[in-house]
N, C-alpha and C positions, 0 to 999 in steps of 0.2 A: 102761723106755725105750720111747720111741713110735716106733713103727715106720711108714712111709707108703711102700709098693708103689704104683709109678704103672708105667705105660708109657714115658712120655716127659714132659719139663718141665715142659708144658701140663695133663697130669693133677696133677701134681705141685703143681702153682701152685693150685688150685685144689682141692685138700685141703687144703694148706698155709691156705688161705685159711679154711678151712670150719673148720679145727684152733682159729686164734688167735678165731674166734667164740665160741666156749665157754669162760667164765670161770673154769670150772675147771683148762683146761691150762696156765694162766700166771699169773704176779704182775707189778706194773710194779715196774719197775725200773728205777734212776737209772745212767746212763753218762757218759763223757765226752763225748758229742753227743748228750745228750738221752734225755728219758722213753722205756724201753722195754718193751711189752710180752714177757716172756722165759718159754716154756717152760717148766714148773717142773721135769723132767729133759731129757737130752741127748733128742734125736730124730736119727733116721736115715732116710736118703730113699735107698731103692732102686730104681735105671731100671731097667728089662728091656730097653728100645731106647735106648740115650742117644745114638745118633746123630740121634734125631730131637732136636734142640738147640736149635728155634727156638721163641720163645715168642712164640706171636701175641695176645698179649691185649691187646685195647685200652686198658685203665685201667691196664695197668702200663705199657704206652707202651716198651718197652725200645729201648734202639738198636743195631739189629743192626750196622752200619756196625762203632760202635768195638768190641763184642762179636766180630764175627769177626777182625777186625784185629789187636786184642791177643790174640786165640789163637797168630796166627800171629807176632807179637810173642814172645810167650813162648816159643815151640818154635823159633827164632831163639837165644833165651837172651839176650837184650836187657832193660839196667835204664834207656836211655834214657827220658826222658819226651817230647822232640819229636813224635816218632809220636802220643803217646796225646792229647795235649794239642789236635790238631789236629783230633780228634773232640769230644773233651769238655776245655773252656779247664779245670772246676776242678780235673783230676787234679793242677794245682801245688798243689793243698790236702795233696795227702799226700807231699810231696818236703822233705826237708831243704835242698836245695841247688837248689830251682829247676832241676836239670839232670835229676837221676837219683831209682830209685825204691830206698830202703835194699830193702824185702821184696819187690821184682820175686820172681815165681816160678820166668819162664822161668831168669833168669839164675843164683838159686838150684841150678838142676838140671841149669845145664852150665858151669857157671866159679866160681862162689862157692866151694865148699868144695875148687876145684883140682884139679876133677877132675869130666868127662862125663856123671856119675850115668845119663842116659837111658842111654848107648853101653852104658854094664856092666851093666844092669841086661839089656839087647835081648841082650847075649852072652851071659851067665847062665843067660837063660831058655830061649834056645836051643840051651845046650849043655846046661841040663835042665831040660825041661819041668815035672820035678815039684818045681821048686827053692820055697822058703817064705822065701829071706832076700831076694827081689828089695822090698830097701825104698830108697821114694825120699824123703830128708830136704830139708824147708826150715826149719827153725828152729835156731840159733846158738845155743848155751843159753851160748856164754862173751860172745856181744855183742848178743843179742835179749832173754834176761832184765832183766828191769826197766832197758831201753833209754829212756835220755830222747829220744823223737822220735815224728815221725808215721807212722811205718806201719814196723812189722813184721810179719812173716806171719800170717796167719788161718789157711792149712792149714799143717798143721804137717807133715805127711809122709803119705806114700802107699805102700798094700804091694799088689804086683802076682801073682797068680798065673795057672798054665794050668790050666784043668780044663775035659774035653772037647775042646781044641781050640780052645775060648773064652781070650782074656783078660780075666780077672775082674778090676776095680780097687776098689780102699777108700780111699777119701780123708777125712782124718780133722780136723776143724776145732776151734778151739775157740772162735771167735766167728763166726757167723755170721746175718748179717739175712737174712731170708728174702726179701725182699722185690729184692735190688739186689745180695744176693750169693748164697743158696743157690739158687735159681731165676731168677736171673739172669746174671751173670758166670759164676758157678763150672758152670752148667749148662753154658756152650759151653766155655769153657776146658779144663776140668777132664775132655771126652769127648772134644773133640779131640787131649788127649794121651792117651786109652786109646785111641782110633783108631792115631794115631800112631805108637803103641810096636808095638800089635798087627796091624800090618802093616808092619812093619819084624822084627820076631821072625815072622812069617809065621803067624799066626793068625786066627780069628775072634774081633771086638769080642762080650765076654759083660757081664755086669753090671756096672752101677757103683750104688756102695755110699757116701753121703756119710754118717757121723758127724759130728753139728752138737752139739757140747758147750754152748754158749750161744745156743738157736735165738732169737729173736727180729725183732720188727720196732718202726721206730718207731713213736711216736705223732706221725703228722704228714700234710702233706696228701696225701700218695700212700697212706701204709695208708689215708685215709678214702676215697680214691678207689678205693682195691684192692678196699675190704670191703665194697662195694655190690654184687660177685657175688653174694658169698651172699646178702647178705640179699632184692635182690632177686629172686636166679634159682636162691633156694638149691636148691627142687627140681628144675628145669626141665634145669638145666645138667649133670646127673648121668646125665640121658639123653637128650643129645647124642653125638655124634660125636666123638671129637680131631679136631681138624684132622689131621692125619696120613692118617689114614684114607682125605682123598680125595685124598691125595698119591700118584700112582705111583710105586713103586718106582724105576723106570726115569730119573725128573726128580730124583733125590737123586743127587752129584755125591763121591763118595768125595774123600778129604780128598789122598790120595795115590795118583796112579795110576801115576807114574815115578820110583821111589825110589831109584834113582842119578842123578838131577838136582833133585829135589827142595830139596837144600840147597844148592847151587848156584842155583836163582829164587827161594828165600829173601834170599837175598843182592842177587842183581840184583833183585828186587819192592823189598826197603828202600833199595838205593839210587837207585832210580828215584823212588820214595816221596817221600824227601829233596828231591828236588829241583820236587817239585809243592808240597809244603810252602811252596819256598823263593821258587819265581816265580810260584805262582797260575793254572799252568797245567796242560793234561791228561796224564793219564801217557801216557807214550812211552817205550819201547824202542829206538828208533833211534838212538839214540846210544852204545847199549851193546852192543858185540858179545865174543863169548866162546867157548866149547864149543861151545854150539848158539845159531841166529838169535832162537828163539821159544820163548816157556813150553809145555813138555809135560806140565805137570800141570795141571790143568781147574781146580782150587780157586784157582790163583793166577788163571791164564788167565782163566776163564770165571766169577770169583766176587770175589774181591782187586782185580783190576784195573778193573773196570768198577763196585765199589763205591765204591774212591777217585775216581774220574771222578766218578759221581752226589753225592759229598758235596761236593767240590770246587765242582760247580755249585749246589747248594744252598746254600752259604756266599754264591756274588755272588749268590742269588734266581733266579739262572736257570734255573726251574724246568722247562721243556718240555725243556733239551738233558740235564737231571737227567734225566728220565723215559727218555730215550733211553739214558744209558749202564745206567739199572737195567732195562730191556730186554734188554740185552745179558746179564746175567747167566743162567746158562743152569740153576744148582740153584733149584726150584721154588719153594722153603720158603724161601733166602733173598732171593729175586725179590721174592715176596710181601711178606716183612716190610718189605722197604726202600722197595717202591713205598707200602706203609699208611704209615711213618713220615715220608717225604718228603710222600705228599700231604696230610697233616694241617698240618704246616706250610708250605705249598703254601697252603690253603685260611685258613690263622689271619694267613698276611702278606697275601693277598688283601681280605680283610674289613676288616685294620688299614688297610692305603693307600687302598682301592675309597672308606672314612670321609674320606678324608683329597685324595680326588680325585686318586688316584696311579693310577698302575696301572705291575708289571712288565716287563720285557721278558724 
């Protein structure tokens, strides 16, 4: 089994990279969406920091917008697709019913099998730390097995332990592209719920441990765009910096900082959400009053809410009052990502209209 130790995503992505250059670690192989380059055993990708979760690489282009969103999607325990669709229109590619998602995660691990998986897993742990059976299941083996539909789970379950004082997580997959879902999606998702849980069972976040049973990528125009790291910066970019590094401490924005209101602006962030969806306008709170006036957790506050603003205006092109609400955003690493991702297409609608003797407002 291949082992790949990184620090954070971004090292990660670019081993991974460096991995599928050598044509010894893989064969092509045929899928149901195409030729894929696959691993010829399981790979396992160990973080040491998997809170640093943002992936700044330009050729893999990620979008942090719908990547943070459906985190907090998931940890909601939501199999709606409205949310997600509104980032990215193809996720009705993988819905049966145009409404809903059959392998949603979040909802696997707090309603599906009828029962809170996180809540007992968080009580377990805390009422023994040196507990080995804290396992979180998503796979249905009496209606996911040879399911005729589009999307059943890729992680199949997760086993959670304390050692040191750390919460250590193992997420265990048995298909996964490296490119769109192990160092992409499954990177933010899959640490913001070992954040999650391990500050809620009152610990320090320790490793995470992804098992990729079928690692692969495709063959298509983004692995050609990916794999031009290596070959052009195969050596160069090995001794660089992570981005991280010139990150302060201080500008990363913990995921949970009031965890007795928490799921309470879960609740009011999606239904405030809904309704920007629904009029095309900025999210607002004023309308909804309850417990307390204002979000007191920073990730919703200071990260959530000024991202759906900036994508909101990026859909009518409005790019200046866009840059404005991703200003507001106050965690460093997703500031950054969202201002590169917005001004890229910022710059490629500029050049298409500027041709066309348009220009923006």
């Amino acid at each position: 089994m291949k082992v790949i130790t990184a620090r954070n995503v971004n090292d990660a992505f670019k081993l991974g990279v460096d991995f599928f250059l050598d044509k010894d670690n893989y064969r092509q192989q045929d899928s149901r969406n195409g030729t894929t380059l696959e691993a010829n055993e399981p790979v396992t990708t160990v973080y040491r920091k998997p809170t640093e979760r943002v992936l700044f690489s330009q050729k893999r282009d990620a979008n942090p917008f719908f990547h943070f969103i459906e985190g907090l999607w998931m940890l909601h325990g939501r199999n709606d697709l409205r949310p997600l669709t509104f980032f990215v229109d193809s996720m009705r590619n993988f819905s049966d019913d145009n409404k809903t998602l059959w392998g949603a995660y979040g909802w696997r691990w707090r309603d599906y099998f009828d029962k809170d998986q996180l809540d007992i897993i968080i009580a377990m742990l805390k009422r023994n730390p040196d507990d080995r059976r804290a396992v979180l299941q998503m796979w249905d083996v009496r209606k996911d097995l040879d399911k005729d539909g589009k999307d059943v789970p890729c992680n199949t379950n997760i086993y959670f332990k304390i050692r040191d004082n750390k919460l250590n997580m193992t997420v265990c997959n048995r298909s996964n592209d490296m490119i769109w879902g192990a160092y992409g999606a499954n990177a933010v998702h899959m640490s913001m719920l070992q954040e999650y849980m391990a500050t809620l069972i009152g610990v320090e976040v320790g490793v995470y441990t992804q098992i990729s049973d079928s690692f692969h990528v495709y063959e298509n125009d983004v692995w050609e765009r990916c794999k031009q790291l290596g070959v052009i910066d195969i050596h160069s970019w090995r001794s660089t910096k992570n981005e991280y590094e010139h990150i302060e401490q201080k500008e990363l924005i913990p995921l949970i900082t009031h965890s007795k209101t928490f799921h309470w602006e879960l609740n009011l962030f999606f239904e405030a959400f809904n309704d920007v969806i629904t009029t095309g306008e900025k999210f607002s709170t004023k309308e909804y009053t309850g417990p307390i006036k204002t979000f007191k957790n920073s990730s919703i506050r200071d990260i959530a809410i000024p991202m759906v603003n900036a994508y909101m205006f990026h859909k009518h092109r409005r790019y200046e009052d866009s840059y404005a609400e991703i200003n507001k955003i106050k965690a460093y690493d997703w500031m950054t990502a969202c201002f590169d991702w917005v001004r890229k297409r910022d710059v490629s609608y500029t050049l298409n209209n500027t041709d066309k003797g348009e220009t923006h407002g």
